[in-house]
C-alpha distance (Angstrom), angle and dihedral (degrees) to the residues before:
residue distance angle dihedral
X1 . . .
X2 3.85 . .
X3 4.28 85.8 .
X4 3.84 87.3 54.3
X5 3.64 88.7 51.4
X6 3.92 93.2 49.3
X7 3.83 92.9 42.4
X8 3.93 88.7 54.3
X9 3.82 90.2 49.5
X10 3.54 100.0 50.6
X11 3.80 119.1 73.5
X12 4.05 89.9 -167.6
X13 3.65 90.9 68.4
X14 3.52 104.0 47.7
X15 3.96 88.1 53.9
X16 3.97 91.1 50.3
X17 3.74 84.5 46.6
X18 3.14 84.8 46.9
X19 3.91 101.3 55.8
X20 3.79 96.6 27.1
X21 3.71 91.8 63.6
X22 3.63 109.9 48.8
X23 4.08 82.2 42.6
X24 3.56 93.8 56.7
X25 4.12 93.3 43.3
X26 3.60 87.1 53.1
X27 3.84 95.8 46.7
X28 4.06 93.8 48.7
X29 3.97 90.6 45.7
X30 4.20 92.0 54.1
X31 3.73 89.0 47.9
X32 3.92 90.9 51.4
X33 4.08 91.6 40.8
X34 3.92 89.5 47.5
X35 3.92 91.4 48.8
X36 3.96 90.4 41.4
X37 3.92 84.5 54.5
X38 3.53 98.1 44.7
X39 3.72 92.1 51.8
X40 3.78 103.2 49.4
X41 4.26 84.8 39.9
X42 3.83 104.7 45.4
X43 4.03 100.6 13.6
X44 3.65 86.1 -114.7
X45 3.96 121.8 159.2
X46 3.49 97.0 -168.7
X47 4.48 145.8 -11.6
X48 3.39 94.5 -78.2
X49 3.83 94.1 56.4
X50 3.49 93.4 43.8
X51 3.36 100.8 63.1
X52 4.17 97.3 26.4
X53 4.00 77.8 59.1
X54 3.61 91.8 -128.7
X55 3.60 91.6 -62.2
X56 4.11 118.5 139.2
């Protein structure tokens, strides 16, 4: 309760809430799109078979 109470007080955090957030949303939603398209282009389930090329 008494870090609620802080993080309410202090304008700082709310802006590096504020910034670290969307940042972070944006970050995780590239890495899915990027994955997404490198499945459906190169068949790929994963990095590694991406750039191995499927190969084993």
């Amino acid at each position: 309760m008494a870090m609620i109470q802080v993080l309410a007080r202090s304008s700082l955090a709310w802006l590096v809430i504020g910034f670290v957030v969307p940042v972070v949303l944006v970050a995780f939603g590239t890495y899915v799109g990027v994955l997404m398209a490198l499945q459906e282009f190169f068949g790929a389930e994963s990095w590694e078979d991406a750039v191995d090329g499927g190969n084993e």
